[in-house]
N, C-alpha and C positions, 0 to 999 in steps of 0.2 A: 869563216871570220879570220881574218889576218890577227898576228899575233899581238901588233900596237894597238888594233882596232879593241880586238879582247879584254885587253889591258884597261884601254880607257872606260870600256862596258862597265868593267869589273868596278873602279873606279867609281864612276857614276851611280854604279846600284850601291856601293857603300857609305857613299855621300848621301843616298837619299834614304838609309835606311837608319843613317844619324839625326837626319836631317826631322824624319818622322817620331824618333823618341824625342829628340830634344824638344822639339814641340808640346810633347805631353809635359813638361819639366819645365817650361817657361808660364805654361799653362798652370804647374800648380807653385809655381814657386815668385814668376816673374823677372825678369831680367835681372835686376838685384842681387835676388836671391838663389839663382840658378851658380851653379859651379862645372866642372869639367869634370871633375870626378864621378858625378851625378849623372850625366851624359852619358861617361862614357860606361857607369854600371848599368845606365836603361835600356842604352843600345845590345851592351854584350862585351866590350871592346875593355882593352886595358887604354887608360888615362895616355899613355903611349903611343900605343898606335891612333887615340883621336887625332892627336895631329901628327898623324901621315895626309889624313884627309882635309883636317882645318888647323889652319894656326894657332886662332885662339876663340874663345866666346863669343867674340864681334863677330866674327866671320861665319858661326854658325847661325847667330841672332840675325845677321845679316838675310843666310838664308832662308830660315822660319820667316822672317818677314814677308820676303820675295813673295812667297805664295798666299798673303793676303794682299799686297797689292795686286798681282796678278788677277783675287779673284774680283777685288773691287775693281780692276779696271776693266771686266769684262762687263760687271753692271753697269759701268756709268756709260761704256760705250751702246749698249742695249736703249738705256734711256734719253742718251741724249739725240736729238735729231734736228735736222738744220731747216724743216719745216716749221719748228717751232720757234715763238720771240726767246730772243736773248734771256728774257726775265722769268720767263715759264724755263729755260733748260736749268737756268742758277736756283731758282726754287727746287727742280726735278735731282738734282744732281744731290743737292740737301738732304733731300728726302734720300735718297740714293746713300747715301753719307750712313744716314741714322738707322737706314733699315738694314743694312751688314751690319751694324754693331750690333743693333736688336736681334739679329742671326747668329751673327759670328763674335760673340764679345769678348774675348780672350785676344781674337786676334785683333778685331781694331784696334784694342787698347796698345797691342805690339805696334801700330801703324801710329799712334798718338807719341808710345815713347819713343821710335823711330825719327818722329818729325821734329819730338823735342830735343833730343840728345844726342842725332845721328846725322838727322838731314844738313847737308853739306851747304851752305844760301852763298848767293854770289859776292864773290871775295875772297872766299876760306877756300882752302886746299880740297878737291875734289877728287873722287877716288878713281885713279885711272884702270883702264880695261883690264891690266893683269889682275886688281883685285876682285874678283871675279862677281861674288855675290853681292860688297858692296856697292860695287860700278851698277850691277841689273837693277839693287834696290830703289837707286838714285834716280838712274836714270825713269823707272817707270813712276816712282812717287812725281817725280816731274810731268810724265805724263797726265796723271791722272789730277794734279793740279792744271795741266793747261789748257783740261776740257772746260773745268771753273773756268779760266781765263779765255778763253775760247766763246765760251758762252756771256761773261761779264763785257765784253765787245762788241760780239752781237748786238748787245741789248742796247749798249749806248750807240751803236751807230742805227740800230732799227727803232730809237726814242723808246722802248721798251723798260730801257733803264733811264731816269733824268739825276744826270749828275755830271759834274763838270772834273773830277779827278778824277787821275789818272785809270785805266783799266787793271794795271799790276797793283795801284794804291789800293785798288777797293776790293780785287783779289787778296791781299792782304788782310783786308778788315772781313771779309765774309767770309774765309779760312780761320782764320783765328777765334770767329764765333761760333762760327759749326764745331771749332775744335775743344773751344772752350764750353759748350752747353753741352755737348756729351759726355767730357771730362767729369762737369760737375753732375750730370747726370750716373753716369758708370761709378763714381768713388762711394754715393747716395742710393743706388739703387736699390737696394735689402729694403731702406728706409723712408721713402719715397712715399708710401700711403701712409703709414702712421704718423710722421712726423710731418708732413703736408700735404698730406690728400692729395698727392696728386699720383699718375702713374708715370712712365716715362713718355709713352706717343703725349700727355697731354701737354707735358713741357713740352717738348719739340713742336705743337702744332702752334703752341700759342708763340713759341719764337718764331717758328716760320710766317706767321700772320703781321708779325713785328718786324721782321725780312722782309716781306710783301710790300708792306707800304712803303717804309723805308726808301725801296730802291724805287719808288713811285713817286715820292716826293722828292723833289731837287735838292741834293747835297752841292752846297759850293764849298769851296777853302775860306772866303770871309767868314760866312756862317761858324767855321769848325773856329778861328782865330778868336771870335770875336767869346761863343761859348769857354775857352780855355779862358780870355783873358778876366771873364767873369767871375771866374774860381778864386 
């Protein structure tokens, strides 16, 4: 191994040995409540040398994120397939959604505040290729929203979905519901059968059955104008 090669090795194995404490630390603390000094005591490292490897918090949070959209985008690509209607992949993908959280709940939740306080939307300053971990994070949350979006076009060009706005508008409103019933799901979870009998899959199916019709019944823009101006 050549001696720049070595270097970068080195490198790399020290980033991802930060990379795997901090995770435990975000896990019990939360992005919030996580610090640098904290990192860099669980890793082994003086607060110093953390940033040889990272600049700051973002940039590690960055990274811990990475590796939960990587692994959901490995489900969603598993589940979705172009043999199926548009409307079955946007349900599957749902499900897809809620079943890593049910798995992995720590780290979705890093993919919720990720989306809420990180995700770069079109307009704002987007993080170029030098920033390394934020560039990957972006770039793949994108991904694995454009299977949504991939699938929410399917369905209205195969009648699978009847609705007359846009494919980004309604990728907007079925992201932000899958985002927002797991939210309220994940902060209630402890509490969830005693204070309403329910469990978590039974929230999720009965929204998904609520998603089902939904996207089966024709949404138009009148319909939504006409609802608002009633208020």
């Amino acid at each position: 191994m050549k001696a720049i090669e070595r270097k970068e090795w080195e490198k790399n194995s020290r980033q991802n040995r930060i990379i795997e404490f901090a995770k435990e630390i975000f896990d019990d603390y939360g992005y919030d409540g996580a610090t640098m000094d904290m990192i860099a005591k669980k890793a082994g490292y003086t607060k110093r040398n953390l940033y040889l490897y990272f600049k700051d918090k973002n940039e590690i949070f960055f990274a811990v994120t990475l590796i939960a959209l990587n692994e959901l985008n490995i489900r969603l690509n598993k589940v979705y397939s172009d043999s199926l209607s548009g409307h079955k992949n946007v349900i599957g993908i749902s499900k897809t959604f809620f079943q890593y959280f049910m798995d992995s709940r720590k780290s979705f939740e890093r993919i919720i505040s990720f989306d809420l306080k990180h995700f770069y939307c079109s307009g704002t300053k987007e993080p170029q290729e030098s920033e390394e971990f934020a560039y990957k994070a972006q770039e793949m949350h994108k991904k694995n929203l454009g299977l949504l979006l991939k699938a929410i076009e399917c369905g209205i060009q195969d009648k699978s979905i009847c609705t007359d706005i846009s494919p980004k508008q309604l990728l907007l409103i079925i992201w932000g519901q899958n985002l927002g019933i797991i939210h309220t799901i994940s902060v209630r979870f402890d509490s969830l059968g005693a204070m309403y009998n329910l469990t978590a899959p039974m929230i999720f199916t009965n929204y998904l059955l609520m998603i089902n019709n939904c996207l089966q019944c024709e949404i138009n823009r009148d319909q939504s104008i006409e609802l608002l101006d009633n208020k």
